[in-house]
C-alpha positions as CSV (number, residue, x, y, z in Angstrom):
1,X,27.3,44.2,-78.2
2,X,25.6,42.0,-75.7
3,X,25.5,42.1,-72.3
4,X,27.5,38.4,-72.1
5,X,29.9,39.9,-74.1
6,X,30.2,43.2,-71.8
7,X,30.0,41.0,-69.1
8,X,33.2,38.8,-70.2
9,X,35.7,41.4,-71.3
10,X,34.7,43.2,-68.3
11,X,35.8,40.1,-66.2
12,X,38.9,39.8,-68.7
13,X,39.8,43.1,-67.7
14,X,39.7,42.4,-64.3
15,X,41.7,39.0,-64.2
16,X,44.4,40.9,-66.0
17,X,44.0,43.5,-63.6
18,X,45.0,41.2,-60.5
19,X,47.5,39.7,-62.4
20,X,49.2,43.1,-63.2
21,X,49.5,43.7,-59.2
22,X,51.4,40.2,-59.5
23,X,54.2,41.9,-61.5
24,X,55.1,39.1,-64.0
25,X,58.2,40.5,-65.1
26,X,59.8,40.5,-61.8
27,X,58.2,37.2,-61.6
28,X,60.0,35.8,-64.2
29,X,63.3,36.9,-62.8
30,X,62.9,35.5,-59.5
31,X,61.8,32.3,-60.9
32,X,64.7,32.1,-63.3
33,X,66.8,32.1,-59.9
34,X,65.1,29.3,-58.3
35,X,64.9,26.3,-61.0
36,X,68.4,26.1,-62.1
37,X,69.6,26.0,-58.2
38,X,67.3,23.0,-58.2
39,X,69.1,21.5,-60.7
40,X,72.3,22.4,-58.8
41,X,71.4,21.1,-55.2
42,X,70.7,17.8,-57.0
43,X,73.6,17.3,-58.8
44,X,71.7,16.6,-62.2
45,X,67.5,16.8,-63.4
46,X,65.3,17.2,-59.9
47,X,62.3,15.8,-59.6
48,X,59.9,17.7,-62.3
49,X,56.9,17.4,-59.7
50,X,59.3,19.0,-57.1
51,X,59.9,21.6,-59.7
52,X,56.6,22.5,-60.8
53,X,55.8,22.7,-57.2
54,X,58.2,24.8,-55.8
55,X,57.8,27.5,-59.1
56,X,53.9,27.6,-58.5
57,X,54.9,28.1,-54.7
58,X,57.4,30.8,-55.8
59,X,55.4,32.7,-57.9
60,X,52.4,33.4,-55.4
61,X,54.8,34.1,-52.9
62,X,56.5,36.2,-55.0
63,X,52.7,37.7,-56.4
64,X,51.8,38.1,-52.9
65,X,54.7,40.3,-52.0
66,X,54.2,41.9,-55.3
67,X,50.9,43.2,-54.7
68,X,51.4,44.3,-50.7
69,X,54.3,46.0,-52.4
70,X,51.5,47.9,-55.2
71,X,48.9,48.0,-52.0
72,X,51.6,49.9,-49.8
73,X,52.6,52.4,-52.9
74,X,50.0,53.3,-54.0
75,X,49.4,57.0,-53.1
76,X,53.2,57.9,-54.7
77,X,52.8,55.3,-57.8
78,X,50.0,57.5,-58.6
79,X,52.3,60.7,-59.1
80,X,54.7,58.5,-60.3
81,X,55.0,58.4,-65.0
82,X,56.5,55.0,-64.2
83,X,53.5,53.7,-62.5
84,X,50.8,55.7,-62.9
85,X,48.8,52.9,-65.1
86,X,49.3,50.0,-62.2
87,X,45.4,49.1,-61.5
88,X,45.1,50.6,-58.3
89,X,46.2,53.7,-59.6
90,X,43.4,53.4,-62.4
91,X,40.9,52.4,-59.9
92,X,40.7,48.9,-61.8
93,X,41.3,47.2,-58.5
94,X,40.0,48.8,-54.8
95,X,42.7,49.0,-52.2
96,X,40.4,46.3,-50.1
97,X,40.4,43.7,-53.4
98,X,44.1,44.3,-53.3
99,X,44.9,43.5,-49.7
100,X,42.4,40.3,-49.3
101,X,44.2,39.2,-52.8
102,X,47.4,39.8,-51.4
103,X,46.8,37.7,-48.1
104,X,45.4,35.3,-50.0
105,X,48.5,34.5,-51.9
106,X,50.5,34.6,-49.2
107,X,48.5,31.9,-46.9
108,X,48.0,29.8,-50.0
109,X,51.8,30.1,-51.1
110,X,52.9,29.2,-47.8
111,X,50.4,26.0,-47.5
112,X,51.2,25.3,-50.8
113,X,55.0,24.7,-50.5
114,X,54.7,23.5,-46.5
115,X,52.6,20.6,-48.2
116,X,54.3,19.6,-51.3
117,X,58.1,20.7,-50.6
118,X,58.8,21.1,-46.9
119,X,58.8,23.3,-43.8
120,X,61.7,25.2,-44.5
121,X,61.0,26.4,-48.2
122,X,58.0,27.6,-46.9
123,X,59.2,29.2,-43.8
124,X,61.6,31.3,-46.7
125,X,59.1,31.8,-48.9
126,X,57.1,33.5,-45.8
127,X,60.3,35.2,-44.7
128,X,60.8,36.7,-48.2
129,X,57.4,38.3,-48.3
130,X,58.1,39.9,-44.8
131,X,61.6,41.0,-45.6
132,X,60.1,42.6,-49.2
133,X,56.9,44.2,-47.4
134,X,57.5,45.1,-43.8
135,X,61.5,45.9,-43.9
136,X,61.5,47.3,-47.1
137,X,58.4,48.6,-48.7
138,X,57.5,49.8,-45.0
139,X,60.2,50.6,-43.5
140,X,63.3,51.4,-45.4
141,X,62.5,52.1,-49.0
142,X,61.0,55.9,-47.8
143,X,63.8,56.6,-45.8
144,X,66.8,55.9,-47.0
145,X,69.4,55.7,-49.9
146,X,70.2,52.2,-49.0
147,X,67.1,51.2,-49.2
148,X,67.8,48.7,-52.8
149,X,70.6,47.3,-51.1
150,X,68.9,45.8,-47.7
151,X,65.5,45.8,-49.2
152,X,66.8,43.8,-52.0
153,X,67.6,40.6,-49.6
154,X,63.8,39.6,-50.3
155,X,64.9,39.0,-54.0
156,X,68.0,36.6,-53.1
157,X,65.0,34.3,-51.1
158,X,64.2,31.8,-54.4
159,X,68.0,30.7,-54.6
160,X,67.3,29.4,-50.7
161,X,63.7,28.0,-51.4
162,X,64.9,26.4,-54.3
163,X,67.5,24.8,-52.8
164,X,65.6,23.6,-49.4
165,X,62.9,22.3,-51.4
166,X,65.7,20.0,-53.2
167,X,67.7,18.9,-50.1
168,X,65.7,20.3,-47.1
169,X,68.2,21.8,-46.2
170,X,71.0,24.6,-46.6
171,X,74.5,24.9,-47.9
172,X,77.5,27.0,-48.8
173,X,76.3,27.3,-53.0
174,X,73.1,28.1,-51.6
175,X,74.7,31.1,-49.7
176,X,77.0,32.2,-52.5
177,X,74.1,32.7,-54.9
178,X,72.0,34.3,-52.7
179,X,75.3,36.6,-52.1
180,X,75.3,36.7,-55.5
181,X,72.1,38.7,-56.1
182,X,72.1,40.6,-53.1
183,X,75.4,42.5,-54.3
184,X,73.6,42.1,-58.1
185,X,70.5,44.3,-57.1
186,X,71.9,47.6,-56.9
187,X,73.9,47.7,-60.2
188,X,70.9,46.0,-61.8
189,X,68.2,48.9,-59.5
190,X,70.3,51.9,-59.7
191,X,70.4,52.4,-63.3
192,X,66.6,52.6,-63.3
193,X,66.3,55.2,-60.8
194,X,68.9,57.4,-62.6
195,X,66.3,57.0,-65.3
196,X,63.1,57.7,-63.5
197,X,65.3,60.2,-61.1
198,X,62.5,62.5,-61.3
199,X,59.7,60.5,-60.6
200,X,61.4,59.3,-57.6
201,X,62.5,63.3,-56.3
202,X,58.8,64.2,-56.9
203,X,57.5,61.5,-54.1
204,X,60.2,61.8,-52.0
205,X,61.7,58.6,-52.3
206,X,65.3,59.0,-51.7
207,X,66.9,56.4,-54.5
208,X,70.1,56.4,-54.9
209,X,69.2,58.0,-58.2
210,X,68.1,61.2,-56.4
211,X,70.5,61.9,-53.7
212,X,73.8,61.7,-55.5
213,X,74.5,62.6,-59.0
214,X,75.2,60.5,-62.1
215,X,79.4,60.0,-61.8
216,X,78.5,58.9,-58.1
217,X,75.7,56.5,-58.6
218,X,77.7,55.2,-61.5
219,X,81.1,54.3,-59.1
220,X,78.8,52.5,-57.2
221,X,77.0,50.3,-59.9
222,X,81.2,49.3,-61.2
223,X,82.1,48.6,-57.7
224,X,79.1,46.1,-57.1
225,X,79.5,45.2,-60.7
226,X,82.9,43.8,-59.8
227,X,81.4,42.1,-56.5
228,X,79.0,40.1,-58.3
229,X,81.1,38.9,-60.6
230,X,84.1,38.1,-57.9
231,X,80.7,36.3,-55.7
232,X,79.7,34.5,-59.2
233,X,83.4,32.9,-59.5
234,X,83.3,31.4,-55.5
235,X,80.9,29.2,-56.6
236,X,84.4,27.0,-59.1
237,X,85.8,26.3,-55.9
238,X,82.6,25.4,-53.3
239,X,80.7,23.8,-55.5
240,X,82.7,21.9,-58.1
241,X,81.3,23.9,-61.1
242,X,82.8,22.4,-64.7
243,X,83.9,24.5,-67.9
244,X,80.4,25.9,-68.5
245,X,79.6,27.6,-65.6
246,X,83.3,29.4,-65.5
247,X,83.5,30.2,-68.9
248,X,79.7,31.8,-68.5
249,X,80.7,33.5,-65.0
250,X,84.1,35.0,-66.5
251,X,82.2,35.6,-70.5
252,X,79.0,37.5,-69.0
253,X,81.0,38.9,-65.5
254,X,83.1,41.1,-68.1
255,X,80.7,42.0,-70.5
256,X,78.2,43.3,-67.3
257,X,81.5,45.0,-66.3
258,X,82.2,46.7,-69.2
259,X,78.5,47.8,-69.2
260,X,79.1,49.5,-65.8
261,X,82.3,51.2,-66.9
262,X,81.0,52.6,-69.9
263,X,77.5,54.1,-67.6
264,X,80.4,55.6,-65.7
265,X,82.9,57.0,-68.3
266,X,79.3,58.7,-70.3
267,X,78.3,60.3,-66.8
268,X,82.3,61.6,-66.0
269,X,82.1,63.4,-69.2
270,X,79.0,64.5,-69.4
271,X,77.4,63.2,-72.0
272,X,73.8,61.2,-72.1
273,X,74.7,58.1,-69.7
274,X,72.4,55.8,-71.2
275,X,71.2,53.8,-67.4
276,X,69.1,51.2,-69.3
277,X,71.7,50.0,-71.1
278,X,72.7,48.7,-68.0
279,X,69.9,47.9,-66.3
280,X,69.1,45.4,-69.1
281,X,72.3,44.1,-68.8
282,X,72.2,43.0,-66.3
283,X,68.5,41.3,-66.7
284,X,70.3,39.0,-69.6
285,X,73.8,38.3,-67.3
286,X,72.1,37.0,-64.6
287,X,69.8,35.0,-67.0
288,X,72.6,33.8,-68.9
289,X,74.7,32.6,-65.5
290,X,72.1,31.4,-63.8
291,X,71.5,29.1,-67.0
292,X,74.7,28.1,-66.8
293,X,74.5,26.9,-62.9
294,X,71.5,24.6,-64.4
295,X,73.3,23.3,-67.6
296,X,76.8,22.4,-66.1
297,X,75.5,19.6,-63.0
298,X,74.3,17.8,-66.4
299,X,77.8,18.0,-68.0
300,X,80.9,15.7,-67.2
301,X,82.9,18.6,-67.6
């Protein structure tokens, strides 16, 4: 092998190591919430250069966050099965390259989307990183069981961005969606830390997963369960939504209903509750409605 070729797959292995600290899949989610609002706030098809602007804004925000997030963590991701291959664990990345990466994205973000959206989308995306690294990661997520449901705010920040960067401003949809995720993060968080329950115990992180047992954290994913969904059916009345969106919001609200209920019944009688079922769940119903608050402003009915 020659040196060229060491050279490039070590550089390879590298790129793919900063990207990791990104977390993509997250990524995705978060930018799944912030298109179709677009398409909402207009009323119809938004600019595409807006669009492509605002996601490439988005995403280092949301990278930046990301990788404070990994930066912060990393001592318990290191005892932790879940995340014991992220690359500062494996020494891919230092703890310095991490931070200067991280501040990086986070001035660039913020310049990024003050330049080609407007001051207020990036005033949120800079807010979001705060709220994600200082009040959560910092300061809540070690201390107590709530910590999913306050720290979670950052992740209802790209329905806001998304629609400032259409209208420059903000308005009641706006409001209900971001209400919308903040009551969907714990049903879709919870599940996982029943699963990695352990993990979490062994590093002291005080999940909801941990402290109570299965029946208990199940109650609570129904009752948020039916929130979201009640949250996800405001948005008929206060925004005008057509046949699409309703049908999607009533379809998808009861089937990630049902999804709660039956995590609840399995951990009531004992028997293997089965947490991912829900937490991928509720990946696909938010997908699925918030593709249906991008379809129906394109419908005339």
């Amino acid at each position: 092998m020659s040196d060229q070729t060491v050279v490039s797959k070590s550089i390879g292995r590298t790129v793919k190591a900063y990207v990791a600290l990104t977390k993509p899949r997250v990524l995705e989610l978060l930018l799944v919430s912030t298109v179709p609002v677009m398409f909402l706030a207009q009323g119809g098809l938004p600019n595409l250069w807006l669009v492509l602007a605002t996601v490439i804004g988005g995403s280092l925000s949301a990278g930046s966050a990301a990788a404070f997030n990994m930066y912060l963590d990393r001592d318990i991701d290191a005892h932790m099965h879940r995340t014991e291959n992220r690359p500062l664990v494996t020494g891919e990345i230092t703890p310095r390259g991490a931070l200067i990466f991280s501040w990086t994205l986070a001035v660039v973000s913020t310049v990024w989307l003050w330049f080609t959206t407007n001051w207020l989308a990036a005033t949120l995306s800079a807010s979001a990183i705060f709220f994600y690294v200082v009040i959560y990661t910092m300061i809540l997520k070690r201390r107590t069981e709530q910590n999913i449901i306050w720290g979670g705010i950052a992740g209802c920040f790209p329905v806001l961005i998304g629609w400032s960067a259409v209208t420059g401003s903000l308005d009641w949809p706006a409001f209900i969606l971001f209400a919308l995720i903040f009551l969907w993060t714990p049903p879709h968080y919870w599940p996982l830390s029943m699963k990695y329950k352990d993990d979490y115990d062994d590093v002291d992180v005080p999940m909801l997963g941990v402290t109570r047992n299965a029946s208990q954290v199940g109650l609570q994913v129904i009752l948020y369960a039916w929130a979201t969904v009640a949250c996800s059916l405001l948005l008929v009345p206060i925004a005008g939504m057509g046949l699409v969106y309703t049908v999607s919001a009533v379809v998808f609200g009861g089937w990630f209903i049902y999804e709660s209920h039956r995590l609840y019944n399995r951990a009531v009688r004992g028997t293997e509750a089965r947490p991912m079922r829900v937490f991928h769940a509720s990946i696909t119903y938010l997908t699925l409605i918030f593709v249906a608050v991008a379809i129906d402003p394109l419908l005339p009915f």
